[in-house]
C-alpha positions as CSV (number, residue, x, y, z in Angstrom):
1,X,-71.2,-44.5,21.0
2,X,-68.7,-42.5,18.7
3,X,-69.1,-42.6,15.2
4,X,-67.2,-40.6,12.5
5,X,-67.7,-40.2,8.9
6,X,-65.1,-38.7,6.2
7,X,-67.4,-37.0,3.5
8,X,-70.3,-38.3,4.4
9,X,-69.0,-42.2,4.5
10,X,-68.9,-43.8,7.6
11,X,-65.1,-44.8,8.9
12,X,-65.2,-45.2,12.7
13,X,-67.9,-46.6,15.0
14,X,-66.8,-47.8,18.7
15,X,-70.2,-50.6,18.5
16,X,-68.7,-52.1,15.5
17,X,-66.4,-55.2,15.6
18,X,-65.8,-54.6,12.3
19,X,-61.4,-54.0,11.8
20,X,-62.9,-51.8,9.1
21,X,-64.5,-49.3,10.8
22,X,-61.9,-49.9,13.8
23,X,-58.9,-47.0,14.5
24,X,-55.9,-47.7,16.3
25,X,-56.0,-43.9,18.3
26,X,-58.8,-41.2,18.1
27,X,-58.4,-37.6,20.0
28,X,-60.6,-35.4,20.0
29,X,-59.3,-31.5,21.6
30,X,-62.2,-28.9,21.5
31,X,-61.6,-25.3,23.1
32,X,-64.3,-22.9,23.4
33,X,-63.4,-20.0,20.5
34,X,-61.2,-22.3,18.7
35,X,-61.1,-24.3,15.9
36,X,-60.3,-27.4,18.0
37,X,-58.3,-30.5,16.2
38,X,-59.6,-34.2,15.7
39,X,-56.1,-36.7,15.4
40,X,-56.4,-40.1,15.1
41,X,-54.6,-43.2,13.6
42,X,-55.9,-45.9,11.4
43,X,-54.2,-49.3,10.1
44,X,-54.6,-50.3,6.2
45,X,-57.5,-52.5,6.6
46,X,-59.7,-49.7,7.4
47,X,-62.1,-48.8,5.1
48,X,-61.0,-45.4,4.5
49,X,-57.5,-45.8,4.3
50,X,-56.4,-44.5,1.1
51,X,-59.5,-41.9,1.2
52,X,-58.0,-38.7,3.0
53,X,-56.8,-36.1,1.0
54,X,-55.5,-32.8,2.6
55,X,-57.7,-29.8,3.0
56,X,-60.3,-31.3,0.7
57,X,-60.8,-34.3,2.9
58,X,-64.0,-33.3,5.7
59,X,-64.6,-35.2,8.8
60,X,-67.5,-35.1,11.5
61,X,-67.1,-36.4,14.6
62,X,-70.6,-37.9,16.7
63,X,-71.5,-38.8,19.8
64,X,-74.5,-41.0,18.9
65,X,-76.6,-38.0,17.3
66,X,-74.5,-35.2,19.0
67,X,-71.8,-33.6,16.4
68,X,-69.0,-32.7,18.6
69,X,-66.7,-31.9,15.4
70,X,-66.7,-30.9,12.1
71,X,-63.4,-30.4,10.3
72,X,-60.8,-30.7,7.3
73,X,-57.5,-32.7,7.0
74,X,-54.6,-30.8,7.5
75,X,-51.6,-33.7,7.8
76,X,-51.3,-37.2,6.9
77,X,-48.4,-39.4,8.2
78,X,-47.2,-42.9,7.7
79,X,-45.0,-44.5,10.3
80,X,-43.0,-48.2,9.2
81,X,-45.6,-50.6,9.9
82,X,-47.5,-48.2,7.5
83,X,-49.8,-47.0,10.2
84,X,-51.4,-43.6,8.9
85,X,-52.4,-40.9,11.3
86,X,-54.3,-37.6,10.6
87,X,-54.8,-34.8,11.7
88,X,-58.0,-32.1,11.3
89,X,-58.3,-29.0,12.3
90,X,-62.5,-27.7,12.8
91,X,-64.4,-25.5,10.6
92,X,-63.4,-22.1,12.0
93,X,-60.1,-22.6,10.5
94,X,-61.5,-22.2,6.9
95,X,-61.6,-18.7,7.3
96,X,-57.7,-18.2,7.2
97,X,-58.3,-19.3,3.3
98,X,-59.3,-16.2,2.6
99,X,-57.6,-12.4,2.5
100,X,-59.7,-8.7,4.0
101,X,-58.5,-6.2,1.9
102,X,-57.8,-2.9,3.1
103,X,-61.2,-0.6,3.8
104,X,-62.6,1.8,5.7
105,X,-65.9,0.8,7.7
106,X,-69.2,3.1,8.8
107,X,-72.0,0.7,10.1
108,X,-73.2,-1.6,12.2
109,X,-71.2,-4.7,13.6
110,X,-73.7,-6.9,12.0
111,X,-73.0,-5.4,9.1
112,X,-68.9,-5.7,9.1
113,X,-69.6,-9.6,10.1
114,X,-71.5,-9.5,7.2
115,X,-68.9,-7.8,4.7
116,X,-65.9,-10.0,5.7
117,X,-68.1,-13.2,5.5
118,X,-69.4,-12.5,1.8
119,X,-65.5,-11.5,0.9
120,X,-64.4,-14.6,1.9
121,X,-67.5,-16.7,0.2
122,X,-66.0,-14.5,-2.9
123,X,-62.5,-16.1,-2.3
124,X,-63.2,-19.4,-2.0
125,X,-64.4,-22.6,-3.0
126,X,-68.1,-23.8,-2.2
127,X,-67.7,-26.7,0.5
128,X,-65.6,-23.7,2.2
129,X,-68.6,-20.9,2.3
130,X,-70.4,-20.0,5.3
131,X,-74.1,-18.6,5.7
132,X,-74.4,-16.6,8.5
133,X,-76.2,-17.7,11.2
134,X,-77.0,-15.7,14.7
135,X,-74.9,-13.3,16.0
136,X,-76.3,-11.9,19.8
137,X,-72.9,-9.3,19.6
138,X,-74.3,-6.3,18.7
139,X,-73.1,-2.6,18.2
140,X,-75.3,0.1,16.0
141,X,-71.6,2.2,15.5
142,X,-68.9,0.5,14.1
143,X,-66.2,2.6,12.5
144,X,-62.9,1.0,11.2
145,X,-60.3,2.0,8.9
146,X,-58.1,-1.5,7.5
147,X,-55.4,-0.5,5.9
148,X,-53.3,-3.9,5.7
149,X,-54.1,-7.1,4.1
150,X,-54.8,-9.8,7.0
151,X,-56.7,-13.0,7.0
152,X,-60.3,-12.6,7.6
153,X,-60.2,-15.0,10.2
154,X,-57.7,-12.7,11.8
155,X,-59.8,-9.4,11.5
156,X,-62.8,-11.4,12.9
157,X,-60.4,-12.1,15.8
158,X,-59.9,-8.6,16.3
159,X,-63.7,-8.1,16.6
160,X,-63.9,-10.7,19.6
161,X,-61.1,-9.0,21.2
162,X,-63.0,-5.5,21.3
163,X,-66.4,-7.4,22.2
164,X,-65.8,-10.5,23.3
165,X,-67.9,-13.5,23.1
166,X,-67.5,-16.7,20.8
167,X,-67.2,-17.6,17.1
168,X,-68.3,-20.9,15.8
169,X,-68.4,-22.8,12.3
170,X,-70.9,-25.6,12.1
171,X,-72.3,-27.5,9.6
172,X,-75.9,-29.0,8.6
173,X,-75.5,-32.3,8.0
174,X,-78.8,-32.8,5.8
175,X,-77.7,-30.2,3.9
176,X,-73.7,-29.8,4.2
177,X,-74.4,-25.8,4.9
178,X,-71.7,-23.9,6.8
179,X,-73.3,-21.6,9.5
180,X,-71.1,-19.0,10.9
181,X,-72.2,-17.8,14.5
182,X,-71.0,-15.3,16.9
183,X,-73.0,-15.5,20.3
184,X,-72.2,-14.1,24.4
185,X,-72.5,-17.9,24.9
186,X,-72.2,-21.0,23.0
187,X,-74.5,-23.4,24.9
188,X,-76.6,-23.6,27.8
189,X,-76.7,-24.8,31.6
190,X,-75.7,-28.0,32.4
191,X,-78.0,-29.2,35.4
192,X,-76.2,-32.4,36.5
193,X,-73.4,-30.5,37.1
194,X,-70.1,-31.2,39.2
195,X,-69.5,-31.9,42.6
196,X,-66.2,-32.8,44.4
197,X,-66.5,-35.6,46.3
198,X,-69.6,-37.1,44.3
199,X,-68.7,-36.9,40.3
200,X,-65.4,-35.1,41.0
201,X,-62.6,-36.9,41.8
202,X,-59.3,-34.7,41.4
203,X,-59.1,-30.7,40.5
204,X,-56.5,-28.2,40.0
205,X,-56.9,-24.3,40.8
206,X,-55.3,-22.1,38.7
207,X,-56.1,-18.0,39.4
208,X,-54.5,-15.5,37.4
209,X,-53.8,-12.0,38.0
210,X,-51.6,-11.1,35.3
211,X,-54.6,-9.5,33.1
212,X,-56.6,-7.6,36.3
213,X,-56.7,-3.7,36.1
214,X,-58.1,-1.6,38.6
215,X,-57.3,1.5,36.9
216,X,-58.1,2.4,33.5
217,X,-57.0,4.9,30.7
218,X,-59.4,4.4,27.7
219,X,-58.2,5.5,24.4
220,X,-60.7,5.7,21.2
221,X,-59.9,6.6,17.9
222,X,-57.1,8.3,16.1
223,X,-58.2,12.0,15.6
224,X,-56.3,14.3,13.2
225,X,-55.0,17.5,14.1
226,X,-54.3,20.5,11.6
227,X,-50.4,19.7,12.0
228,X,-50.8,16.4,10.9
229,X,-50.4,14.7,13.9
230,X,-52.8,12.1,15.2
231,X,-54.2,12.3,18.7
232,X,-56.9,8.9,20.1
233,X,-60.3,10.3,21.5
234,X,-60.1,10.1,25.8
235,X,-63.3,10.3,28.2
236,X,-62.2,13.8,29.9
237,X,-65.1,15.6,28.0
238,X,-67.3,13.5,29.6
239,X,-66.0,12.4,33.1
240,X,-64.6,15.9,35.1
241,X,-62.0,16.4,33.0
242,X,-60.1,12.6,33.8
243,X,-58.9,10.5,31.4
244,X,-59.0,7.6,33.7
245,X,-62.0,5.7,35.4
246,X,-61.3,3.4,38.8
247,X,-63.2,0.6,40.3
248,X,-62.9,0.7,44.2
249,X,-63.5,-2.5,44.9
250,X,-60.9,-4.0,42.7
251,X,-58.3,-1.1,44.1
252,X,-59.1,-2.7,48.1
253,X,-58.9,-6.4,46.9
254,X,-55.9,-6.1,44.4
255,X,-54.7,-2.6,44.9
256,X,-53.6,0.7,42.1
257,X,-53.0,-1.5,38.6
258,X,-53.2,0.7,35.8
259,X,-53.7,-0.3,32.4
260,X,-54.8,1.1,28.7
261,X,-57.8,-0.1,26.5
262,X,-58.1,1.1,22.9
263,X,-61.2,0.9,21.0
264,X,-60.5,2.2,17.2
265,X,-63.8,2.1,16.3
266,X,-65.5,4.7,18.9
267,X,-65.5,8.6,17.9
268,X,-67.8,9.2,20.6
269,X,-66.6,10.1,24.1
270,X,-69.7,9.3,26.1
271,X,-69.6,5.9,24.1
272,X,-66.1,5.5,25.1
273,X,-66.7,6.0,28.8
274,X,-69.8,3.5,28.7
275,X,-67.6,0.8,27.0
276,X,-64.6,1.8,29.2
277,X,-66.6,0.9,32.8
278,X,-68.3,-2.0,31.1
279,X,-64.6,-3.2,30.3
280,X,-63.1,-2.1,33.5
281,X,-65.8,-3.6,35.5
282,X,-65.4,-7.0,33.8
283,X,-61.7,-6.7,34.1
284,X,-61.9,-7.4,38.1
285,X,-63.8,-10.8,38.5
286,X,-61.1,-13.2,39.3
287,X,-59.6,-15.2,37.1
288,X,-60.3,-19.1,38.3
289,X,-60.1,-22.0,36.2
290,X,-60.5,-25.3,37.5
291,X,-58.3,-28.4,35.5
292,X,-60.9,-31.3,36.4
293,X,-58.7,-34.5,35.4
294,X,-60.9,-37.2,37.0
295,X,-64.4,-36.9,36.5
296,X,-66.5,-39.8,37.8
297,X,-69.3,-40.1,35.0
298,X,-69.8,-42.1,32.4
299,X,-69.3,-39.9,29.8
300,X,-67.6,-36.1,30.3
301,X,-68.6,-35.3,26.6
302,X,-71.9,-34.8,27.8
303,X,-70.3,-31.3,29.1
304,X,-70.3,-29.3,26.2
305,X,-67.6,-26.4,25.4
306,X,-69.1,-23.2,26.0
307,X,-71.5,-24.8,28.6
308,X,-72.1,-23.5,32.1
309,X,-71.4,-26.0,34.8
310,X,-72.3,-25.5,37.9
311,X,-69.2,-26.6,40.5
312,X,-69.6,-27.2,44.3
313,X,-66.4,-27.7,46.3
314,X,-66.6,-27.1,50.3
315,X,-63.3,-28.4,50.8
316,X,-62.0,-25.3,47.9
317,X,-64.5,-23.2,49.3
318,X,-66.4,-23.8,45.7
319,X,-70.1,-23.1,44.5
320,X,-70.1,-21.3,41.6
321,X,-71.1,-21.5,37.9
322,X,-67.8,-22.1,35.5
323,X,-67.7,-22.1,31.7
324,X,-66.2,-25.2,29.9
325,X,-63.2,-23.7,28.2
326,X,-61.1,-27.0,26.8
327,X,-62.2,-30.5,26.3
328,X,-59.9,-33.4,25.5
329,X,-61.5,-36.2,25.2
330,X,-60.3,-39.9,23.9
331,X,-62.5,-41.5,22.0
332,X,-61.7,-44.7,23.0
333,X,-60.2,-44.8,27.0
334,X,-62.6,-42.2,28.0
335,X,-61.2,-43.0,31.3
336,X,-58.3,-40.2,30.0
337,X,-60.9,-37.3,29.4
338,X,-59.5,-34.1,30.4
339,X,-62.1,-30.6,31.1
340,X,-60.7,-27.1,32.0
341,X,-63.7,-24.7,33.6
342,X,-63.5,-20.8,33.5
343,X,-65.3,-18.3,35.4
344,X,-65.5,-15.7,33.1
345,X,-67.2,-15.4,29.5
346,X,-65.4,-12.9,28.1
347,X,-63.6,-12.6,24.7
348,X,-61.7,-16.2,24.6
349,X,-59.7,-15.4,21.7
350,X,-58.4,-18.4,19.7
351,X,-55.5,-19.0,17.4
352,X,-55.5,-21.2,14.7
353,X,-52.5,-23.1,13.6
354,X,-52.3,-25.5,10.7
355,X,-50.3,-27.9,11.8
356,X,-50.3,-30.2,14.8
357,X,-47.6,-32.2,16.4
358,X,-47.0,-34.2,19.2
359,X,-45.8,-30.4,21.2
360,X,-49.4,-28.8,20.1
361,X,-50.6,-29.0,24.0
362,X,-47.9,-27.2,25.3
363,X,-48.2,-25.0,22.0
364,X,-51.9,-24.1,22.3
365,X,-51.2,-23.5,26.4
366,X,-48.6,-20.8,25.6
367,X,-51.0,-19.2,23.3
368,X,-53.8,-19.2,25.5
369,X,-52.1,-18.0,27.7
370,X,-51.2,-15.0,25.7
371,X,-54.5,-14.2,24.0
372,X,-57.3,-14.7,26.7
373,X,-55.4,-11.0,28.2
374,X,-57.9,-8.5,27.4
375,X,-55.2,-6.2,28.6
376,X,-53.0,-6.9,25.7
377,X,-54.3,-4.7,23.0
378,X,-54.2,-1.8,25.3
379,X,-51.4,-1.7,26.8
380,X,-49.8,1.2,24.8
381,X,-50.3,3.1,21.6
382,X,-47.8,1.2,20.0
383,X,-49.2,-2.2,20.8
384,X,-52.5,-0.8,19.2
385,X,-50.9,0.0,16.3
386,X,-49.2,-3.5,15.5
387,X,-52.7,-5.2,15.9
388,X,-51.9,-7.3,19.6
389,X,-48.6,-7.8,19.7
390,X,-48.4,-10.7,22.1
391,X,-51.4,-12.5,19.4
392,X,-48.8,-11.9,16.6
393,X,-46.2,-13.8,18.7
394,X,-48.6,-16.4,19.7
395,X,-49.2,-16.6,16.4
396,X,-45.7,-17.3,15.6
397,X,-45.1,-19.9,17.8
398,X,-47.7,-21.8,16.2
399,X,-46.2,-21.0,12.6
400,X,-42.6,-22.3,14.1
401,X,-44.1,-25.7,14.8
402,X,-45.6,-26.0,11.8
403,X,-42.3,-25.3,10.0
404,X,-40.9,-27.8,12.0
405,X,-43.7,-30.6,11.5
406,X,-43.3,-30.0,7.2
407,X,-39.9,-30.7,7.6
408,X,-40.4,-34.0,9.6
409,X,-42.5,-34.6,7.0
410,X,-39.8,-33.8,4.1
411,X,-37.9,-35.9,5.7
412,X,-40.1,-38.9,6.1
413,X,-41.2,-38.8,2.4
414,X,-39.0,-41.6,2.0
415,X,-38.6,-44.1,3.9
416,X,-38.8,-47.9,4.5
417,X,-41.9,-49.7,5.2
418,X,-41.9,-53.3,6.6
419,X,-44.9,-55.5,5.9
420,X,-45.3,-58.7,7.5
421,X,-48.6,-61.2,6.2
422,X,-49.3,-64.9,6.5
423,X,-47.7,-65.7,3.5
424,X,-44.9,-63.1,3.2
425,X,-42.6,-60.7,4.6
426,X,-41.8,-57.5,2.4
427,X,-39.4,-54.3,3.3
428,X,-40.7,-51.2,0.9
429,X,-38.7,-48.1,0.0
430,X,-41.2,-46.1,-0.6
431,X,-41.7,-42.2,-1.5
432,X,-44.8,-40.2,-1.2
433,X,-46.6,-43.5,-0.9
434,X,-45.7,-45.5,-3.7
435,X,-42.9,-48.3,-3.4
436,X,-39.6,-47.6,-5.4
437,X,-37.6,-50.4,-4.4
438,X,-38.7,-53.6,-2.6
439,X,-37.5,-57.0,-1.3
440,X,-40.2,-60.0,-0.8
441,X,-39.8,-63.2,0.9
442,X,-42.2,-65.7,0.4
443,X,-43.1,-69.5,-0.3
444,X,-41.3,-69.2,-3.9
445,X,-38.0,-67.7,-2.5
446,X,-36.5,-64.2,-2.5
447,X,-37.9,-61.5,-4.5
448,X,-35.8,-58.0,-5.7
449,X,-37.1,-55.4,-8.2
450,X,-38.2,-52.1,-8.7
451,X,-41.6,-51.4,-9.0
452,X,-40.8,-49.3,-12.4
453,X,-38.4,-52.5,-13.6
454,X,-39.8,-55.0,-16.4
455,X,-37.8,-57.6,-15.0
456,X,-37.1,-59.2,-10.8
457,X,-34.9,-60.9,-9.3
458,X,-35.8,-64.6,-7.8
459,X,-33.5,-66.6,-5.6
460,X,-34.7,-70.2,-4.7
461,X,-33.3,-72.8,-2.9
462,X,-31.3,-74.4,-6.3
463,X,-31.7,-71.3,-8.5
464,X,-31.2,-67.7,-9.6
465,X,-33.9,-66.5,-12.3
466,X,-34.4,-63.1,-14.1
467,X,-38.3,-63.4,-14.2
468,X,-41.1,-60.9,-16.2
469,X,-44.2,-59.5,-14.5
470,X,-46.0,-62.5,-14.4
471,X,-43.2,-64.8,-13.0
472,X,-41.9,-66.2,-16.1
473,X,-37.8,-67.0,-16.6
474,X,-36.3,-65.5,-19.3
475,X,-32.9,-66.1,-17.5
476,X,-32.3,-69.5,-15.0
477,X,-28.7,-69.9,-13.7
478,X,-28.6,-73.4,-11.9
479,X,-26.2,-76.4,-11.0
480,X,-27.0,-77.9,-14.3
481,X,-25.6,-74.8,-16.5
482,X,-27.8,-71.8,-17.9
483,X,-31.4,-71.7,-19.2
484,X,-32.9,-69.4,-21.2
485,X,-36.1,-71.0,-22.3
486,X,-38.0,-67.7,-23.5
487,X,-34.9,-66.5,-25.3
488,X,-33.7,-67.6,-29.0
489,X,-30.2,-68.5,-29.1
490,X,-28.3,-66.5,-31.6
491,X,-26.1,-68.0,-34.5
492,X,-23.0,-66.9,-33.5
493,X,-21.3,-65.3,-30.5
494,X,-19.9,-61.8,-31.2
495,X,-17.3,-59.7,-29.6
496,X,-17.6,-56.3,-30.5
497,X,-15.2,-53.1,-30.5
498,X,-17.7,-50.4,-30.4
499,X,-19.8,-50.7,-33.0
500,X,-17.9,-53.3,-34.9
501,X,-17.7,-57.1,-34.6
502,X,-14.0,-58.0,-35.0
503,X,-14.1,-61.8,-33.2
504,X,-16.7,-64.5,-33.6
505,X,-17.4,-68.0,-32.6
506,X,-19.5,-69.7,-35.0
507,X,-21.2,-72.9,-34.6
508,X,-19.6,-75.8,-36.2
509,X,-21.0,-78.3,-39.3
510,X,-23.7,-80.4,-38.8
511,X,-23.1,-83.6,-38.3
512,X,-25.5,-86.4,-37.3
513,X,-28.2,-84.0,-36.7
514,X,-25.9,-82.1,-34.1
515,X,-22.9,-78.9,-34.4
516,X,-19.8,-80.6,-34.6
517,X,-18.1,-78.8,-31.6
518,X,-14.9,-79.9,-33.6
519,X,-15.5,-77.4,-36.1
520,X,-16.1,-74.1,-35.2
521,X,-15.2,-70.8,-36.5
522,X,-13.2,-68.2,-34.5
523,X,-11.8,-65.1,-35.5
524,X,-13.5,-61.8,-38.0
């Protein structure tokens, strides 16, 4: 059973009958690192309709007890038949509200976590704060000189790029606290596990190379010289005068691939060579992810992102332990749930983007493809220097769409909504949700106006009335002449040239009780 609540206040629940609690679409996309986005669709009658507000709208996402996701609107659209779908992006994502200003850094990792997290509780507001929870990433020497302005979600980034593991936002729901945690892993071992041929119907092998090194340079950091100049710390103090390490077995399986690795924040050259093997040792597992499209169990949500799944395969010559990276499930055809399984736990770097369109898979898959390359921050000096490079452009990509998605949206700030009851059809022109302009049909006849307008228009079957707000006529043109019944006739008839009546027709004597039409007065 799914259930999801906005604020608190329960809107969705799949053992409900209820049209309230009902939603016309619900997708849930979770990737381990990552924010992860939550879009689904909702018609007027549900109970929450008018309720979501963006980015100070929060929604969690269950799976009976089991919170799968906790986010924040980012995007609310209408289509015609006034259908509203949203969009929300998870809690990480609150950390790009907030700005790391330029400093230089002496301590622990724990302790940098620590700085960026209470400068963004400084920057923000309190449903956006985070406590800190556990971090299992640890380093006793951390050095680090910022000297740009960058997101702090970014610069936390950067940190899971030079030692990997996962970053997580969750909240307490009896309490609403935000813990932020950075762990190796981000669950445990699945037992049930998967097995082609039992609970695994279909899978895809994907293995990538592009990112394997054999052959590594590492570079530490910048070190001034008395020219001026800067030169990066290497490891030849401390490894026979080479400023390279190798790893043989990779060499006989992929061959000579040589490749750079920076690490700013190591002084030390024996602490550079330890983190350089460690790296390079790392760098030669192979790359295997398996897409698992079809998995015969009841529900593939109970694999959680960041758990370890055991996979068995004879027929892909398969039995090892996998990670799962990507979730997409669908909350209601769970027959359409999608998994991607990784061998490796390194540093799954994520990128947030703030906007989400119908092209965000094939968005998020050019990114991911980009950012899970460890190699990419050391390739060369210059790539160093501009912070990843390929991230940045990553980045951008995901910036582009959202340009493109706020125009859509400019665009479909106005627009006409048709509306179709039991006892009337209506066509809106609406803008930014309220109607401007709208035409009704309905048991009385045809209805004009403008929502602003004192006064409609009402065509009937043997009529044309000017009628106020609460349907009276104050004008009735029919086949028997005009009738004004709310209005008081005047005593005379003027024309007027500007301001100034110069012709008249005045009512005639009274005779018998009545105007003698006979007798009327025309002229100044």
């Amino acid at each position: 059973m799914y259930t999801a609540y906005l604020n608190d206040n329960l809107f969705f629940d799949t053992a409900s009958n209820l049209n309230s609690l009902a939603l016309l679409t619900a997708d849930l996309d979770l990737q381990a690192g990552q924010a992860g986005t939550f879009t689904f669709s909702l018609a007027p009658d549900n109970v929450a309709y008018n309720s979501f507000a963006k980015l100070t709208s929060f929604v969690d996402v269950y799976r009976d007890t089991v919170l799968l996701f906790s986010g924040r609107v980012i995007e609310i659209s209408e289509e015609f038949n006034l259908v509203r779908t949203i969009t929300c992006e998870g809690l990480l994502a609150v950390l790009a509200d907030s700005v790391f200003r330029p400093v230089t850094f002496n301590d622990t990792l724990q302790n940098l976590v620590q700085t960026m997290i209470d400068s963004h509780n400084a920057q923000v507001d309190a449903d956006k704060q985070l406590t800190i929870g556990t971090i299992t990433i640890q380093d006793e020497y951390v050095y680090r000189a910022y000297e740009e302005y960058e997101t702090t979600i970014a610069r936390l980034m950067d940190l899971v790029d030079s030692y990997g593991g996962y970053m997580t936002v969750t909240k307490d729901r009896e309490h609403g606290t935000l813990y932020f945690d950075w762990r190796d892993s981000i669950a445990g071992l699945n037992a049930q596990g998967i097995d082609f041929g039992k609970n695994l119907l279909d899978i895809t092998q994907i293995e990538n190379g592009t990112d394997i090194v054999t052959i590594l340079v590492p570079l530490g950091a910048e070190i001034p010289n008395e020219d001026g100049t800067n030169t990066r710390l290497t490891i030849e103090s401390v490894n026979n005068g080479d400023d390279y390490i190798e790893n043989a077995a990779g060499i006989l399986e992929y061959g000579q691939v040589v490749g750079i690795q920076i690490w700013d924040d190591v002084t030390v050259p024996s602490i550079l060579l330890s983190k350089a093997t460690a790296w390079l040792n790392a760098q030669v597992v192979s790359r295997l992810s398996i897409n698992v499209t079809a998995v015969d169990l009841p529900n593939m949500d109970d694999f959680l992102i960041g758990q370890t799944i055991p996979v068995k395969s004879e027929a892909h010559n398969i039995n090892a332990n996998f990670v799962a990276l990507e979730q997409s499930l669908n909350l209601l055809d769970p027959a359409q749930n999608q998994m991607v399984l990784g061998n490796t736990m390194r540093g799954y770097i994520n990128t947030i983007g703030k906007a989400i369109n119908t092209n965000s898979a094939r968005i998020e898959t050019i990114t991911h493809d980009y950012v899970t390359n460890d190699t990419v921050s050391g390739i060369n000096e210059q790539l160093a220097a501009q912070s990843t490079l390929i991230q940045q452009n990553a980045d951008s990509i995901v910036s582009t769409a959202a340009a493109i998605s706020q125009t859509i949206n400019g665009i479909q700030t106005q627009l006409t909504a048709v509306q179709q009851t039991a006892d009337s059809w209506n066509v809106y022109i609406t803008e930014n949700g309220q109607a401007l302009t709208y035409l009704r049909v309905d048991a009385q006849g045809l209805w004009i106006g403008r929502a602003e307008d004192p006064i409609k228009l009402l065509e009937t079957n043997n009529a044309i009335k000017f009628v106020d707000g609460n349907g009276n006529a104050l004008l009735e043109i029919n086949t028997e002449g005009i009738i004004t019944p709310s209005v008081s006739a005047s005593e005379q008839v003027a024309f007027l040239s500007g301001s100034t009546p110069e012709w008249a027709i005045r009512k005639g004597a009274v005779i018998n009780g009545k105007h003698n039409l006979n007798d009327l007065w025309i002229g100044g």
